[in-house]
LONUKOL-651688 format. One record per atom (N, C-alpha, C, O, CB): residue in three letters; atom name; x, y, z. Coordinates in nm, 3 decimals. Glycine has a CB too. Layout:
<atom ALA, CA, <X, Y, Z>>
...
This chain:
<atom UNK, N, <10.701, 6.772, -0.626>>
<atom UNK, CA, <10.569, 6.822, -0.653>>
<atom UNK, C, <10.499, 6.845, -0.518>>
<atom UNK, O, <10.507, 6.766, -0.424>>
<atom UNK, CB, <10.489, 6.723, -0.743>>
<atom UNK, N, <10.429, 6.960, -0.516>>
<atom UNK, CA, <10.363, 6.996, -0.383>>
<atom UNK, C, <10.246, 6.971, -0.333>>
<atom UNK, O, <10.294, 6.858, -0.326>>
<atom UNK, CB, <10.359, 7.103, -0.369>>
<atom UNK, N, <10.157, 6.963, -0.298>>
<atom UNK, CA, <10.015, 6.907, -0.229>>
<atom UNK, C, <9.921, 7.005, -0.371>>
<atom UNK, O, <9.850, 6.956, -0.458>>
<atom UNK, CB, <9.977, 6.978, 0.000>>
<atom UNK, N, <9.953, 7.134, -0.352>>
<atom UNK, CA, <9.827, 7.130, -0.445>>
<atom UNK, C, <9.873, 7.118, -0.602>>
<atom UNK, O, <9.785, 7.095, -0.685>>
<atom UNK, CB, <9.733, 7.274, -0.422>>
<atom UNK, N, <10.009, 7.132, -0.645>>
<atom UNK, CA, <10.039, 7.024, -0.784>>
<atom UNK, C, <9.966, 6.876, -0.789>>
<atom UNK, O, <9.903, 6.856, -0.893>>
<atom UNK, CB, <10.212, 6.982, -0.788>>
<atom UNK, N, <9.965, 6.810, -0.728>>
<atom UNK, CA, <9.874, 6.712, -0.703>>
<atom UNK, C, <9.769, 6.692, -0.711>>
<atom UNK, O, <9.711, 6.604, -0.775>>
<atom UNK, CB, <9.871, 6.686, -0.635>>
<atom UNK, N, <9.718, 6.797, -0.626>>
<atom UNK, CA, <9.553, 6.830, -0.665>>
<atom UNK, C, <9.506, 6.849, -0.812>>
<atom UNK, O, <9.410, 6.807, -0.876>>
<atom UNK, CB, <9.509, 6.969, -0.599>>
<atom UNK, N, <9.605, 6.925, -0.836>>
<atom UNK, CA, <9.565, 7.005, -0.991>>
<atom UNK, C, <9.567, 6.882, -1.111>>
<atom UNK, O, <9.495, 6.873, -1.211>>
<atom UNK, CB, <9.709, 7.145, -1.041>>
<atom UNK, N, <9.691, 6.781, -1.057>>
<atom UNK, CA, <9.767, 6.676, -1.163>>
<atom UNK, C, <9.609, 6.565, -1.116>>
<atom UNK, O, <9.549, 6.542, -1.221>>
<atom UNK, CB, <9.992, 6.600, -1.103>>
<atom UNK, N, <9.564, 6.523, -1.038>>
<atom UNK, CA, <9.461, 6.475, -0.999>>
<atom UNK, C, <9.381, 6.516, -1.096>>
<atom UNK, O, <9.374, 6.462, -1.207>>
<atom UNK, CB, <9.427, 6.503, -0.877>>
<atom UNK, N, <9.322, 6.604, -1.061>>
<atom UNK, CA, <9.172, 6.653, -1.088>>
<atom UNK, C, <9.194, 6.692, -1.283>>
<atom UNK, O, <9.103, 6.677, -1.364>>
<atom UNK, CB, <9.125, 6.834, -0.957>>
<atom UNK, N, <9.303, 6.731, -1.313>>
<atom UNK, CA, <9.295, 6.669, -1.476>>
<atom UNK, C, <9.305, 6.591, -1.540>>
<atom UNK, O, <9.273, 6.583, -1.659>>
<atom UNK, CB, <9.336, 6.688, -1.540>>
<atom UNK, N, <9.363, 6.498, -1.453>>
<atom UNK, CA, <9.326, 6.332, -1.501>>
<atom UNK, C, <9.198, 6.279, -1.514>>
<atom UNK, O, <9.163, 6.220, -1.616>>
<atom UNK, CB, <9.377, 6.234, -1.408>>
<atom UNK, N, <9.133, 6.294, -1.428>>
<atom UNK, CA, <8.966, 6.230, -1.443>>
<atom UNK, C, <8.929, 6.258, -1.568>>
<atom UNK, O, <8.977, 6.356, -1.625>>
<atom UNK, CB, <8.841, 6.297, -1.344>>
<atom UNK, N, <8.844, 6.180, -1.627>>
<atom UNK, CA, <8.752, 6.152, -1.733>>
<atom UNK, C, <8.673, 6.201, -1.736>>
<atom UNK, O, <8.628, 6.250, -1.633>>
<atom UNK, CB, <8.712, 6.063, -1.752>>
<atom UNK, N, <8.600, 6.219, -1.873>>
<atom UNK, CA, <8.431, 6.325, -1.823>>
<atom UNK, C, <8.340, 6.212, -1.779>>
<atom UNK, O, <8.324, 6.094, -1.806>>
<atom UNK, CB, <8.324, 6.429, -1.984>>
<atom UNK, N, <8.287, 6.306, -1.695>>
<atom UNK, CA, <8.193, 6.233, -1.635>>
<atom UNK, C, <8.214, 6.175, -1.498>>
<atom UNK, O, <8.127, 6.130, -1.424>>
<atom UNK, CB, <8.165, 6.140, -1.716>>
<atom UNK, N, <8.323, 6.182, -1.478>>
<atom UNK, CA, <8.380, 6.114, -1.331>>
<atom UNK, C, <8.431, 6.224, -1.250>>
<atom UNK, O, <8.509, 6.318, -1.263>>
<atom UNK, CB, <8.512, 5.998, -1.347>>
<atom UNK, N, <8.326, 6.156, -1.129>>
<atom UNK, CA, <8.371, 6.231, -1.014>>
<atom UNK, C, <8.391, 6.186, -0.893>>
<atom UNK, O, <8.353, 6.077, -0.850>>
<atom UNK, CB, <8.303, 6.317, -0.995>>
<atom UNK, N, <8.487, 6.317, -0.799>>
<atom UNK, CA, <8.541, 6.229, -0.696>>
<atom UNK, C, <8.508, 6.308, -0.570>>
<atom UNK, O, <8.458, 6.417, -0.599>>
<atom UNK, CB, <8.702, 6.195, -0.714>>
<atom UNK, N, <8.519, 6.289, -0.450>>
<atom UNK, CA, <8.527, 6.367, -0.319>>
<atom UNK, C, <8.621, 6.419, -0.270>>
<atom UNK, O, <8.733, 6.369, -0.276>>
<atom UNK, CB, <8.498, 6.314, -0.232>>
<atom UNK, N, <8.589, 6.555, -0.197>>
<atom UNK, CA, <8.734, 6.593, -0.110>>
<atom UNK, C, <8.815, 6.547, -0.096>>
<atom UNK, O, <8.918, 6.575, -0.158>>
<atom UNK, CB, <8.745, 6.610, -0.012>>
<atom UNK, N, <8.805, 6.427, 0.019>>
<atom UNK, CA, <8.824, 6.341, 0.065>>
<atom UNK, C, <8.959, 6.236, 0.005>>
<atom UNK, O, <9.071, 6.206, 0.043>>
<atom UNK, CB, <8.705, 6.306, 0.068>>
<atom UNK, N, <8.889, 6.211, -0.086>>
<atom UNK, CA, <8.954, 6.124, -0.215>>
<atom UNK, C, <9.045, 6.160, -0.263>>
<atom UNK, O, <9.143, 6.087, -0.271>>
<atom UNK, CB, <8.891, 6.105, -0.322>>
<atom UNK, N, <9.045, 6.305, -0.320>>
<atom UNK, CA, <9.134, 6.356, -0.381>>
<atom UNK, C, <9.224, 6.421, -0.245>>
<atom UNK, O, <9.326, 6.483, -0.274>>
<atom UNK, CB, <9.072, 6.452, -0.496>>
<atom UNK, N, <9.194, 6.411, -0.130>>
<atom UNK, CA, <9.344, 6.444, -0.029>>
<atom UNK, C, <9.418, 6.299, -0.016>>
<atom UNK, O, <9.539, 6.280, -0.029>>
<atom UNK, CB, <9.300, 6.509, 0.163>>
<atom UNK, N, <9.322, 6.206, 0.011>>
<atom UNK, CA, <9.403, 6.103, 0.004>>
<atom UNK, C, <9.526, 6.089, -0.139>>
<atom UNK, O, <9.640, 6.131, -0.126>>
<atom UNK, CB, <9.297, 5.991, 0.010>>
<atom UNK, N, <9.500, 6.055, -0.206>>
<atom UNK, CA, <9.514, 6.022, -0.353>>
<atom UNK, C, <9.670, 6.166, -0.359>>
<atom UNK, O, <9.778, 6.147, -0.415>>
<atom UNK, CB, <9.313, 6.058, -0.475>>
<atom UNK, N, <9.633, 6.279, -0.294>>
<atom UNK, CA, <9.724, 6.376, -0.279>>
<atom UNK, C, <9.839, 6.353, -0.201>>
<atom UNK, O, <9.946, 6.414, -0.199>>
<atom UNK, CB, <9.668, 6.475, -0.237>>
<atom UNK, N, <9.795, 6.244, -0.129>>
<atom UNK, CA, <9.901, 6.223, -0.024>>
<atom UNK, C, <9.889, 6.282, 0.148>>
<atom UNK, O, <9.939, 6.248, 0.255>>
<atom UNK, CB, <10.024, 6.293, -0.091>>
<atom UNK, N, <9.800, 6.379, 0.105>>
<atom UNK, CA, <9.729, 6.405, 0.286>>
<atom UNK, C, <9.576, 6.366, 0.356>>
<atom UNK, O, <9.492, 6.444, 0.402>>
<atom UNK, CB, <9.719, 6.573, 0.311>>
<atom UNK, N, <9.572, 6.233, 0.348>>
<atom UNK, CA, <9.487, 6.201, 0.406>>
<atom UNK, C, <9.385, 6.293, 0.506>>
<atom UNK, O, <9.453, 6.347, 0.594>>
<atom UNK, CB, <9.543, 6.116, 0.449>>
<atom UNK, N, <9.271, 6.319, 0.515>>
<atom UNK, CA, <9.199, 6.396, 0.613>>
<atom UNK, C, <9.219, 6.557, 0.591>>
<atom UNK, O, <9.170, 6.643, 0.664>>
<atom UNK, CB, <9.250, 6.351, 0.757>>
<atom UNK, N, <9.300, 6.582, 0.475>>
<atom UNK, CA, <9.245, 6.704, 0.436>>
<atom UNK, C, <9.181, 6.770, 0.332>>
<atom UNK, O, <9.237, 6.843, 0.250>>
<atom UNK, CB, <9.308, 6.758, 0.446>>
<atom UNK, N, <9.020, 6.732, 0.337>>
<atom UNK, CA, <8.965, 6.771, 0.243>>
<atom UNK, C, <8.924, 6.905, 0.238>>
<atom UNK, O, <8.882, 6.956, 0.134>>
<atom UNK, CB, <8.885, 6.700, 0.227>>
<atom UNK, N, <8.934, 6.966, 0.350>>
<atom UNK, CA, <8.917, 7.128, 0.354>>
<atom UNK, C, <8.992, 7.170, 0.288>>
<atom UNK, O, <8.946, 7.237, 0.196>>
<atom UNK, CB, <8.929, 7.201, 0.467>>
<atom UNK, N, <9.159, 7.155, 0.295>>
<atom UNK, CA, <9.214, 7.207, 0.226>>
<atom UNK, C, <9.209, 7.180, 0.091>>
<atom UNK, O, <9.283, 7.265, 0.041>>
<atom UNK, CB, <9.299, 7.205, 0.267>>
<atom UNK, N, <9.161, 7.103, -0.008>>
<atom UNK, CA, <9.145, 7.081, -0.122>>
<atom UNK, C, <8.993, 7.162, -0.172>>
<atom UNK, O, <8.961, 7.189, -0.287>>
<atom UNK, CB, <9.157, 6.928, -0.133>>
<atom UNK, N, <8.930, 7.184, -0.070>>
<atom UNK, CA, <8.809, 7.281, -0.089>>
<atom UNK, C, <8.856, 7.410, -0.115>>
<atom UNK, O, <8.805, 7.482, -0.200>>
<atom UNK, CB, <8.716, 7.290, 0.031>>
<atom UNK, N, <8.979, 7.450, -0.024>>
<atom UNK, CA, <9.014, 7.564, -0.044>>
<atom UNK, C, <9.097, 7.619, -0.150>>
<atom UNK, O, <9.087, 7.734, -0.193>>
<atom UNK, CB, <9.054, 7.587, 0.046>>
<atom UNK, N, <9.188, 7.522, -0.193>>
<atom UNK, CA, <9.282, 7.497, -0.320>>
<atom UNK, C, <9.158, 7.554, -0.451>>
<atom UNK, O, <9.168, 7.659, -0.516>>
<atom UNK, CB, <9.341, 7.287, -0.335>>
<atom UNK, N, <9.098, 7.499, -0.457>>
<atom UNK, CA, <8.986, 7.502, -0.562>>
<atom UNK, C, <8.921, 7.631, -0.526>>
<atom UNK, O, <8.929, 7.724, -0.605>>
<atom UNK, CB, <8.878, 7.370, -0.558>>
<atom UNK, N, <8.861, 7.643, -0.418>>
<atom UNK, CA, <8.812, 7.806, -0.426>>
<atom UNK, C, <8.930, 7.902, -0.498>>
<atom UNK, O, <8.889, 7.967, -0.594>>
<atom UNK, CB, <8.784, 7.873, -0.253>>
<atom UNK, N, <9.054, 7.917, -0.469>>
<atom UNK, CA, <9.098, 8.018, -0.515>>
<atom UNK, C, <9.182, 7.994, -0.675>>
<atom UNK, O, <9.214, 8.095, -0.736>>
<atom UNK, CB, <9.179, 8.070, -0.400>>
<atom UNK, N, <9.207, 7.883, -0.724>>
<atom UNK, CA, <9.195, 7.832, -0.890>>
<atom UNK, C, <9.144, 7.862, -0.997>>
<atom UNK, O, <9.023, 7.886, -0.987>>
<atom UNK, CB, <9.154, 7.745, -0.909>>
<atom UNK, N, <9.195, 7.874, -1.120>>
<atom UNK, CA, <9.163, 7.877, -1.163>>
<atom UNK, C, <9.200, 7.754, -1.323>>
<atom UNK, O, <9.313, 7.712, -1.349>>
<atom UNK, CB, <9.161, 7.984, -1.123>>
<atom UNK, N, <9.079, 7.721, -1.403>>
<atom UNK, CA, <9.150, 7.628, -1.485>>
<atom UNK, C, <9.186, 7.506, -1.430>>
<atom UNK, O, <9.265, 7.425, -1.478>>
<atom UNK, CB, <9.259, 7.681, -1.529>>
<atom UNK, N, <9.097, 7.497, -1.286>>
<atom UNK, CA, <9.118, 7.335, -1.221>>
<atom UNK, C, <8.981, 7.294, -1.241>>
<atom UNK, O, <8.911, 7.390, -1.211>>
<atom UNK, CB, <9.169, 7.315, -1.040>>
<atom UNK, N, <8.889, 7.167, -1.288>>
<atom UNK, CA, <8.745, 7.093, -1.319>>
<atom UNK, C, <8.690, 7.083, -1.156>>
<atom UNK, O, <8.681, 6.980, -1.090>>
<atom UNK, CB, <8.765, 6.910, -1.410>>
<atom UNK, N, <8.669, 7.164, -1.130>>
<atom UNK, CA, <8.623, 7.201, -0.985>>
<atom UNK, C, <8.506, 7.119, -0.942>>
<atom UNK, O, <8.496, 7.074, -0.828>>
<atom UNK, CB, <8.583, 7.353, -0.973>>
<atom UNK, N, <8.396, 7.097, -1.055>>
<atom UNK, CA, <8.266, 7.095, -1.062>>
<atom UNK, C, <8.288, 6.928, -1.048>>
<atom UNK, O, <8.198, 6.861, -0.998>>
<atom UNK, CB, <8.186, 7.173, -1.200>>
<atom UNK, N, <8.389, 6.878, -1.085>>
<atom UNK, CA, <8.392, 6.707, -1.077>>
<atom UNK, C, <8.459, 6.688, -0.927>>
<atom UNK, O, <8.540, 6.599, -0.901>>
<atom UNK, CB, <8.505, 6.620, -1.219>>
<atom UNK, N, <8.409, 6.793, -0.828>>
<atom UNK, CA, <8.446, 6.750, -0.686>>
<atom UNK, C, <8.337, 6.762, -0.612>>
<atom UNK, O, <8.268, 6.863, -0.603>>
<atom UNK, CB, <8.556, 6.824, -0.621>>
<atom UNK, N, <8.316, 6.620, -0.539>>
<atom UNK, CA, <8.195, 6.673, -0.429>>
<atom UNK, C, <8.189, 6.642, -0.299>>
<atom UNK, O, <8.286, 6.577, -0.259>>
<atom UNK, CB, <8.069, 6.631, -0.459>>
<atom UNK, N, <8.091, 6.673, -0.206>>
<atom UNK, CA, <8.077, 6.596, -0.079>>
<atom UNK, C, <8.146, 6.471, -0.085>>
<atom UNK, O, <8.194, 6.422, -0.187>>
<atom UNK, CB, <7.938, 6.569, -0.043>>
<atom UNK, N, <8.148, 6.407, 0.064>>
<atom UNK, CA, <8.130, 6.218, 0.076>>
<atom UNK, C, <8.013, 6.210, 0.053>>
<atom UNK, O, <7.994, 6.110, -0.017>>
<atom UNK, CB, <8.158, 6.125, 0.222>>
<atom UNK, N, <7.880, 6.286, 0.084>>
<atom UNK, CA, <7.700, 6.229, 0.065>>
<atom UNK, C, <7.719, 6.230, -0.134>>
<atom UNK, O, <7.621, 6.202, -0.202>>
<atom UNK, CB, <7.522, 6.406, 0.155>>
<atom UNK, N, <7.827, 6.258, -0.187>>
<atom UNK, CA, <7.815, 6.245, -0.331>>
<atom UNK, C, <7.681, 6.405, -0.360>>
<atom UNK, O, <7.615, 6.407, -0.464>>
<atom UNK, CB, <7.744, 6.041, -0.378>>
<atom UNK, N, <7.666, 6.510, -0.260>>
<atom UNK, CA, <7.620, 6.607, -0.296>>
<atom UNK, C, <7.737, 6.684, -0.363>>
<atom UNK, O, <7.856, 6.657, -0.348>>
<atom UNK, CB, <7.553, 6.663, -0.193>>
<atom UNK, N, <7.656, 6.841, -0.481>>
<atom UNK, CA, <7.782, 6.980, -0.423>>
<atom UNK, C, <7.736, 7.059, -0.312>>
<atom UNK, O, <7.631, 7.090, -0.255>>
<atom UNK, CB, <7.815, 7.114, -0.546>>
<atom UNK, N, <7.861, 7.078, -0.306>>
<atom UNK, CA, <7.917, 7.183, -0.174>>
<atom UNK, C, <7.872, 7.348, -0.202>>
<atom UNK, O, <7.933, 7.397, -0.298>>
<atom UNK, CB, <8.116, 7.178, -0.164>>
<atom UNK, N, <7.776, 7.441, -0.132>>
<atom UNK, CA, <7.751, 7.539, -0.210>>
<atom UNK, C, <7.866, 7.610, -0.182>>
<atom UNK, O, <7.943, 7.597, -0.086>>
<atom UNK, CB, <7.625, 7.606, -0.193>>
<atom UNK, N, <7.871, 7.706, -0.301>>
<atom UNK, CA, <8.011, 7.809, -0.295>>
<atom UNK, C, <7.975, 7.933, -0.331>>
<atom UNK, O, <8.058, 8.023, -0.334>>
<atom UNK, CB, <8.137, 7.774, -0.395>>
């Protein structure tokens, strides 16, 4: 499974209502310190819960 299978297998696991950070979800992916790239994974997606990802300040990110 590849970095952003992960992402995707991640981010449909969460529960409603729960949310997580970049951050979190690179770790949790297996690449620590890349939350850009999980920003970017999600910009171009579709059918991934995008909206249950945010900053570390626990803000969203405008897009």
């Amino acid at each position: 499974m590849n970095f952003e299978d992960r992402i995707r297998q991640i981010l449909l696991s969460l529960e409603p209502g729960e949310v997580v950070t970049y951050g979190e979800v690179a770790a949790q992916a297996g690449r620590p310190g890349a939350a850009r790239a999980v920003g970017n994974y999600l910009r171009k997606s579709v059918g991934v819960p995008w909206w249950r990802v945010v900053a570390s300040s626990g803000r969203l990110c405008p897009g």
